[in-house]
C-alpha positions as CSV (number, residue, x, y, z in Angstrom):
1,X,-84.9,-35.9,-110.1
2,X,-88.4,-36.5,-109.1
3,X,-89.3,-36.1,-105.7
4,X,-92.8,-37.5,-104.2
5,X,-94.4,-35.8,-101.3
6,X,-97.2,-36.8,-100.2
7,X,-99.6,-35.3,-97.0
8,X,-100.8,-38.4,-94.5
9,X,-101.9,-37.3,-91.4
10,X,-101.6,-41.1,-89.6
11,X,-101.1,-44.7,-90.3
12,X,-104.6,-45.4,-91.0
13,X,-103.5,-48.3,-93.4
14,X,-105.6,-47.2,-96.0
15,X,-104.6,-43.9,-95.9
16,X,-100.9,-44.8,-96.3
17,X,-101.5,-46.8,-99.3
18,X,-102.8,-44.2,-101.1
19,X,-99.5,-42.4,-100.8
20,X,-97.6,-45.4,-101.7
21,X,-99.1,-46.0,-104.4
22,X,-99.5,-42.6,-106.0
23,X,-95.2,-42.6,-105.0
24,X,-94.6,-45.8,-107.1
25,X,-97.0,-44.4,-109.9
26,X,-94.9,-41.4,-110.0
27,X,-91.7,-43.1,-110.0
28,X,-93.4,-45.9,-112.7
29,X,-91.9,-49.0,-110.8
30,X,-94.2,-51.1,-112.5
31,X,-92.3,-51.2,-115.6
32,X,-89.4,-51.8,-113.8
33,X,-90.4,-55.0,-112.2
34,X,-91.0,-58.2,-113.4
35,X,-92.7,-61.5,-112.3
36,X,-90.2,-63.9,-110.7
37,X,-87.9,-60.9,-109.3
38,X,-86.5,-61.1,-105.8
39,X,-87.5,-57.8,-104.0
40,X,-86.1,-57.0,-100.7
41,X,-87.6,-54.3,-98.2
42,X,-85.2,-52.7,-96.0
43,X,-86.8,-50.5,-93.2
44,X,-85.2,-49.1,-90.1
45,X,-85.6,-51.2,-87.4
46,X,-82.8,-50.2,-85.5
47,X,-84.1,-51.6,-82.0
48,X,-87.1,-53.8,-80.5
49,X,-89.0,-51.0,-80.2
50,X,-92.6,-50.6,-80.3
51,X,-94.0,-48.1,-83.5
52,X,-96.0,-46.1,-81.2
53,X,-92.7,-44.6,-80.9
54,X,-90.8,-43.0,-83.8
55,X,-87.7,-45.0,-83.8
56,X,-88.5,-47.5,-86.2
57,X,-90.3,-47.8,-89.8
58,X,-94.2,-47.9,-89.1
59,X,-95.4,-51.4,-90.1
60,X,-98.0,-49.7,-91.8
61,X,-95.8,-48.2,-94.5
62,X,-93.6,-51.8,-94.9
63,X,-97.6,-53.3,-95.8
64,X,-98.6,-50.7,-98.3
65,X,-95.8,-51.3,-100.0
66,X,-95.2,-55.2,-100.2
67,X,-99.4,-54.6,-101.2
68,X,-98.5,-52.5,-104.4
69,X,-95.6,-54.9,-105.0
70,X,-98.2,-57.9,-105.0
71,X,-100.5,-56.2,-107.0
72,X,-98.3,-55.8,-109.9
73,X,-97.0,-59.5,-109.9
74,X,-94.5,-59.7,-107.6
75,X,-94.5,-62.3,-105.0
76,X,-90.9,-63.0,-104.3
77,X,-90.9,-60.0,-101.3
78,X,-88.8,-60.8,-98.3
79,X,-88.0,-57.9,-95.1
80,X,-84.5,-57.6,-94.3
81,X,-82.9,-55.4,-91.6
82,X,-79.8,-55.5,-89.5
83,X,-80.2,-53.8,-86.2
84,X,-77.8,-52.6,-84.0
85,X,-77.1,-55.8,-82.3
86,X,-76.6,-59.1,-82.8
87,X,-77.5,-60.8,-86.0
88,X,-79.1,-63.6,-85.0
89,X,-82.5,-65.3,-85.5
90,X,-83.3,-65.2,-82.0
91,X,-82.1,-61.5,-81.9
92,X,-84.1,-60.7,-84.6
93,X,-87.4,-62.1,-84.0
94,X,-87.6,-60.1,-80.8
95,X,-87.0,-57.2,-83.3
96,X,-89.3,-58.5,-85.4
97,X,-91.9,-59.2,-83.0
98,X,-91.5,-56.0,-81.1
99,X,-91.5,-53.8,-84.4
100,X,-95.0,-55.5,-85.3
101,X,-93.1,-56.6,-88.5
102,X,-94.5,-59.7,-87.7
103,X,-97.9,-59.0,-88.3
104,X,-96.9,-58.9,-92.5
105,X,-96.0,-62.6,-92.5
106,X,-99.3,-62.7,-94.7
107,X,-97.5,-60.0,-97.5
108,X,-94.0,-60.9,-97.6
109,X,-91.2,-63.1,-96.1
110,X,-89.4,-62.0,-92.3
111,X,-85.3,-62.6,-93.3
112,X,-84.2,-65.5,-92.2
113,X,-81.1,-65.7,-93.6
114,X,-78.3,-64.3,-91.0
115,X,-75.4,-64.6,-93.2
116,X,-73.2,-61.9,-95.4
117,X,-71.6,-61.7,-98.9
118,X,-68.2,-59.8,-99.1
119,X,-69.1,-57.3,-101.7
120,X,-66.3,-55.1,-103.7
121,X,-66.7,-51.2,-104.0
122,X,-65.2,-49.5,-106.7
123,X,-61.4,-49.2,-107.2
124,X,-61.6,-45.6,-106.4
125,X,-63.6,-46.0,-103.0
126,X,-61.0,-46.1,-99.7
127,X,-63.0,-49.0,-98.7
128,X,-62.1,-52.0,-100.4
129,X,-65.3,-53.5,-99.8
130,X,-68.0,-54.6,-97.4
131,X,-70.0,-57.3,-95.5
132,X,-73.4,-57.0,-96.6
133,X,-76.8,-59.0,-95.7
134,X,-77.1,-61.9,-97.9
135,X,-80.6,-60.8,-99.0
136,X,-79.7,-57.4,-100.1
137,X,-76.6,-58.6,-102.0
138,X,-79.3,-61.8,-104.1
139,X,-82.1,-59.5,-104.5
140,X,-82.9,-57.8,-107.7
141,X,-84.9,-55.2,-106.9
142,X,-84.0,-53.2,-103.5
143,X,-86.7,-50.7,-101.6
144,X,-85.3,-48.9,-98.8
145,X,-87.9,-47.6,-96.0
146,X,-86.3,-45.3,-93.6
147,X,-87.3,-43.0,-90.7
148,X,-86.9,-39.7,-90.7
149,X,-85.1,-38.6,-87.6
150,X,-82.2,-36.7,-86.0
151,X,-78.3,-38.6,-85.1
152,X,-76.2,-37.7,-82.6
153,X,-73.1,-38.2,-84.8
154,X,-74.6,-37.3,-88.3
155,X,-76.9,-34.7,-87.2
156,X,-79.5,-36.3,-90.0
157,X,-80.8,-39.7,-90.2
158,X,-82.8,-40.6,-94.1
159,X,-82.3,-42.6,-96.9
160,X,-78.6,-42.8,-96.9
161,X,-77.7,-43.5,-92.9
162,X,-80.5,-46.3,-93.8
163,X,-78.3,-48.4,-95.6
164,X,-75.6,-48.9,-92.8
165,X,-78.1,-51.5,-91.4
166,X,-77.3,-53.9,-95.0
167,X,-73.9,-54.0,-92.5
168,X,-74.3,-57.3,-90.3
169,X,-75.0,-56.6,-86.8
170,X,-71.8,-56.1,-84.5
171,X,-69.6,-55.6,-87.7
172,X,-71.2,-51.8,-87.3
173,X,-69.1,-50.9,-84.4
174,X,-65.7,-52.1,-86.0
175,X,-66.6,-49.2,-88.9
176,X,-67.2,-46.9,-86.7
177,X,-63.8,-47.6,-84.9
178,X,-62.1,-47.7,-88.2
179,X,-63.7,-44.6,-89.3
180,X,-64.4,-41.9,-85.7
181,X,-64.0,-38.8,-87.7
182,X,-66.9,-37.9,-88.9
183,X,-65.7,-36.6,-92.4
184,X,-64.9,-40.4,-92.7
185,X,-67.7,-41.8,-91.1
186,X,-69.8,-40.1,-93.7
187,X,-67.5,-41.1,-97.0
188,X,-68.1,-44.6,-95.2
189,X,-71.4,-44.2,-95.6
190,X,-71.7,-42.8,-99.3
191,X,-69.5,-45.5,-100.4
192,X,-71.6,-48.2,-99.0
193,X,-75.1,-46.4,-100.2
194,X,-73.3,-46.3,-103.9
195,X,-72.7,-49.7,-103.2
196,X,-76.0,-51.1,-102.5
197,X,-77.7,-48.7,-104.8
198,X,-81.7,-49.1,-103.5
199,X,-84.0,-48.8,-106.4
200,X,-86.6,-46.6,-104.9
201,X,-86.0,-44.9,-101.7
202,X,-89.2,-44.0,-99.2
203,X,-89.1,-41.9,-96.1
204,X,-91.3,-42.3,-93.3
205,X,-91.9,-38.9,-91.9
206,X,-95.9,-39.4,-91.0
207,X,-94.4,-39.5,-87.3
208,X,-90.4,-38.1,-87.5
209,X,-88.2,-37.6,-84.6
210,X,-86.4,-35.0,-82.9
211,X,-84.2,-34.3,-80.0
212,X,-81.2,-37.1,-79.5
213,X,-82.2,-39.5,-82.4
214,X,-81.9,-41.8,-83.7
215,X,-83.5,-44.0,-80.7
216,X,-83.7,-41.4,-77.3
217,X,-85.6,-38.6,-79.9
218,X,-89.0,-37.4,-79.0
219,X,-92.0,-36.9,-81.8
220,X,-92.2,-34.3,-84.5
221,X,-94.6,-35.6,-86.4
222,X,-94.7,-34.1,-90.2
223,X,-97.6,-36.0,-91.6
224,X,-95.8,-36.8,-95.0
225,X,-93.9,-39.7,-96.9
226,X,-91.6,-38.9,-99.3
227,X,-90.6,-41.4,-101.9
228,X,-87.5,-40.9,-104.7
229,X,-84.8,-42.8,-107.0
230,X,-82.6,-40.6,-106.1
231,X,-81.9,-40.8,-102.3
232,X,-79.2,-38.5,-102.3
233,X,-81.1,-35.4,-103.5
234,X,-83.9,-36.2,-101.0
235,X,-82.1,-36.3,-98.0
236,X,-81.0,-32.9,-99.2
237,X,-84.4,-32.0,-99.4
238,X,-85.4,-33.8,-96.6
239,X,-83.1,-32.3,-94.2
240,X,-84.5,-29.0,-95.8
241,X,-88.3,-30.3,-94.3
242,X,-86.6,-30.0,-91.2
243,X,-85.4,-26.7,-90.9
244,X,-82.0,-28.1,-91.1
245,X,-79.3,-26.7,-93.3
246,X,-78.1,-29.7,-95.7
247,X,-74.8,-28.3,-96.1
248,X,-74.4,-29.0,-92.3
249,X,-74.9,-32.8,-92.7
250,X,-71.5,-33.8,-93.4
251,X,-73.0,-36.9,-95.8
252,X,-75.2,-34.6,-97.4
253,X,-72.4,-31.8,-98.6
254,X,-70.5,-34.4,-99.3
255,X,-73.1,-36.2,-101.7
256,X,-73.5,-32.6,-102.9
257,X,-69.4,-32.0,-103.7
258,X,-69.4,-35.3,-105.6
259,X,-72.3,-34.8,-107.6
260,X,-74.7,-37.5,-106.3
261,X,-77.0,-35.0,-104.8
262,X,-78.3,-32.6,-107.5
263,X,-80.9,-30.2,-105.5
264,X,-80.8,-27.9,-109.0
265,X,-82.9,-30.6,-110.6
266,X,-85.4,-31.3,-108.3
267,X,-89.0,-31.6,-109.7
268,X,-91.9,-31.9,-106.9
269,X,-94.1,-34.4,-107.3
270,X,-97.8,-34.7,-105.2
271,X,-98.5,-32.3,-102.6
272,X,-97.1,-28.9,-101.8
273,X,-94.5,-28.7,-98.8
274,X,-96.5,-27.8,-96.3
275,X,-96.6,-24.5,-94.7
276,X,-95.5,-23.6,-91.3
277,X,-92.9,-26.3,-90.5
278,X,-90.4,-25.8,-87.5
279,X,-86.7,-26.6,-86.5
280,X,-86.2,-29.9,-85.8
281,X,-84.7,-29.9,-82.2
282,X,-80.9,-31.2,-82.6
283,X,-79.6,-34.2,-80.3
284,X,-77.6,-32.6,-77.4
285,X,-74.4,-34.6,-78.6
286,X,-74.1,-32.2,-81.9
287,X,-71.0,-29.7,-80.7
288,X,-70.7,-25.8,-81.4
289,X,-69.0,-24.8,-84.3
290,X,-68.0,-20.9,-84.4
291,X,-66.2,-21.6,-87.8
292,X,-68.3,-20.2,-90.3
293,X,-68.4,-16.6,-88.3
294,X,-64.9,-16.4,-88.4
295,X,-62.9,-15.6,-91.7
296,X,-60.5,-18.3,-93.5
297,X,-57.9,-20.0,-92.0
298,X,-59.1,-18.5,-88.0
299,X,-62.4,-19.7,-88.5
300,X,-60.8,-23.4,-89.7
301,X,-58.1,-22.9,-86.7
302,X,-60.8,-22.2,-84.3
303,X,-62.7,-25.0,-85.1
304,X,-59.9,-27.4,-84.8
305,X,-59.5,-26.0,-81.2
306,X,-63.5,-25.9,-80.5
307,X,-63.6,-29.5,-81.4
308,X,-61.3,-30.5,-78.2
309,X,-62.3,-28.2,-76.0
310,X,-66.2,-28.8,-77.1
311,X,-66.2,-32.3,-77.6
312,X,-69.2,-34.6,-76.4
313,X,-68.9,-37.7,-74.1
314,X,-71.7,-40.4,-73.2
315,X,-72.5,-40.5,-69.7
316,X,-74.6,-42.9,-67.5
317,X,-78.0,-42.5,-65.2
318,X,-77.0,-45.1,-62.8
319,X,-80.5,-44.3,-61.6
320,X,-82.1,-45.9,-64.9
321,X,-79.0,-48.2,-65.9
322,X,-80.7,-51.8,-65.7
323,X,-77.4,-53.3,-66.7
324,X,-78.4,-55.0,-70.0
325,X,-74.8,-54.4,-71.4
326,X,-76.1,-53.2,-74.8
327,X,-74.0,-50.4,-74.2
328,X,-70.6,-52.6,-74.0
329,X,-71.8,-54.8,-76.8
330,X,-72.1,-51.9,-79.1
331,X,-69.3,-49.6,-78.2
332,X,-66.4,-49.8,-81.0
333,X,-63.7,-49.0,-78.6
334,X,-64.5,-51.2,-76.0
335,X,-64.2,-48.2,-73.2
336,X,-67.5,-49.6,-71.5
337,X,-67.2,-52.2,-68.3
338,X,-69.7,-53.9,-66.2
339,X,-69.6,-53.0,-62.5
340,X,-72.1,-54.0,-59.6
341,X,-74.4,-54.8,-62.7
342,X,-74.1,-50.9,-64.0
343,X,-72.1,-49.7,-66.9
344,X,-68.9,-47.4,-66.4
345,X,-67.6,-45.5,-69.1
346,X,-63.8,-44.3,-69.4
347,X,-63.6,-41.2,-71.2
348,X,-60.2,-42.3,-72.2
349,X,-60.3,-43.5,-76.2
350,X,-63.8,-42.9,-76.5
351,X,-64.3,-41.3,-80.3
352,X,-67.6,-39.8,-79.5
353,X,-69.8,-42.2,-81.7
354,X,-72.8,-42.6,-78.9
355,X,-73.5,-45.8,-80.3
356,X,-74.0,-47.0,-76.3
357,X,-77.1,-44.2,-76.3
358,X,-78.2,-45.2,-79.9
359,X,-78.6,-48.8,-78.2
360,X,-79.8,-48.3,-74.3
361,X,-83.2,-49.2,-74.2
362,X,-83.5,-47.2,-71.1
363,X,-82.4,-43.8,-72.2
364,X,-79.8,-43.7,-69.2
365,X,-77.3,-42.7,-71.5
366,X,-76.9,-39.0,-72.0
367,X,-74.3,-36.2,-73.2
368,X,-72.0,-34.3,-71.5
369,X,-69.5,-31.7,-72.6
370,X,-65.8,-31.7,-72.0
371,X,-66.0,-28.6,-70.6
């Protein structure tokens, strides 16, 4: 498995196409593309956000690479995202507009196509199938752009969490509500990424984030873009870039027990791994877990226990609450009510998937431990 690293120190434009294009020579997409294809770009634009923050792909990145895709031919590029809300034209070109993803109309084509396409999974997959973004499902040639951050209920956000937004808008919280355990959550998600199957996979970590990601994270900027076919063994390696044990990324050791991730075979490509790098801070929603100090079945007993007695709830800042109801419109088990134009939250059936925080624009959504 080849995996690009590249040093760029900021989104000076030309700068980042330098590194995209020394990422697709390495990965020789020319030859894999062909006039008349249908590419689609999928970045992470999980929220109207602005990119002087690190929640969403940096514009800059989405331009160098619909500009290598134009300059070998192909002109059939459209962008195509499903944020955490609704998908709906006038959602989306707030999204659009906020994101500066507006500002490539003169590159490639803003989606403007809000429907899905039931697609099947394999016989063997415990989902059947899924609902995926029309544009993802007709295009022949997929590029997925992610952000390299931190997730309150994955611990690690890359390549593979990227592909949950090909899942149409609110049909995100019915998954998580059919899937709260996070073993599932994350089989969830590797069957859906084996599903869409990106063709080249680039991470975005000029400017990463940290802290309670994937939206309420502050900078940790890493000055690199990463690009690989193989997304699976470079979020292993990515979540190495951040101090972060992969095997602790439930999606990651998973992808590792089913042999999709192969970190034996990884040849680096481009720059060396820089020197000096620090521990990513994690979000204050990941719990304790004592299990691997313990010895066999007590340290998988304790756990079981820790898990109840540790277990993380959202909370709300009445103080910064503006009462947008993003929280209630996101939150799979519908435990969030509108009161006096603030949000109240029963801890009752709540399955600990912080979607409400991934979604506040406010950030007066925080964590709080049972005990």
């Amino acid at each position: 498995m080849i995996q690009s690293l590249y040093r760029v120190p900021d989104y000076t434009q030309e700068k980042v196409d330098a590194a995209v294009r020394a990422i697709m020579e390495d990965h020789r997409i020319s030859s894999k593309l062909s006039p008349g294809m249908k590419v689609v770009l999928k970045p992470n634009l999980i929220m109207a956000k602005s990119p002087q923050y690190p929640v969403t792909t940096h514009p800059a990145v989405v331009r160098a690479v619909a500009l290598y895709l134009r300059s070998v031919g192909i002109s059939d590029i459209t962008l195509a995202e499903s944020p955490g809300g609704p998908y709906t034209a006038e959602y989306m070109k707030g999204v659009y507009r906020t994101c500066r993803m507006d500002e490539l109309k003169d590159v490639l084509v803003l989606n403007e196509d809000f429907s899905s396409v039931p697609v099947s999974c394999q016989s063997s997959f415990r989902n059947r199938s899924f609902n995926i973004i029309r544009p993802v499902v007709q295009a022949d040639f997929v590029i997925n752009i992610c952000k390299l951050k931190t997730h309150a209920m994955t611990r690690y956000s890359g390549g593979i969490k990227n592909l949950f937004g090909t899942i149409p808008g609110l049909e995100k919280p019915q998954l998580h509500y059919r899937w709260p355990n996070i073993e599932d959550f994350s089989n969830m998600l590797l069957e859906l990424a084996q599903t869409v199957k990106p063709a080249l996979t680039i991470i975005d970590a000029i400017e990463a984030m940290e802290g309670n990601g994937p939206t309420g994270g502050t900078s940790h900027p890493l000055g690199l873009l990463l690009g690989a076919e193989d997304f699976y063994t470079q979020d292993y390696f990515a979540a190495g870039l951040m101090q972060m044990e992969p095997a602790s990324v439930v999606m990651i050791r998973q992808a590792v027990e089913r042999g999709l991730a192969k970190p034996a075979g990884l040849e680096l490509k481009g720059d060396a791994v820089p020197e000096g790098l620090t521990a990513f801070k994690l979000p204050d929603a990941i719990g304790l877990d004592f299990s691997d100090v313990l010895p066999g079945i007590f340290g998988k007993a304790f756990a079981k226990v820790a898990a109840r007695l540790l277990k993380s709830y959202p909370q709300v800042d009445k103080e910064k609450c503006i009462g947008c109801a993003k929280c209630k419109e996101s939150c799979p088990s519908h435990i969030i009510r509108m009161e006096n134009g603030k949000a109240v939250f029963r801890k009752r059936g709540c399955i600990s998937c912080f979607c409400c925080q991934e979604m506040c624009p406010k950030q007066a959504i925080f964590v709080r431990k049972a005990l």
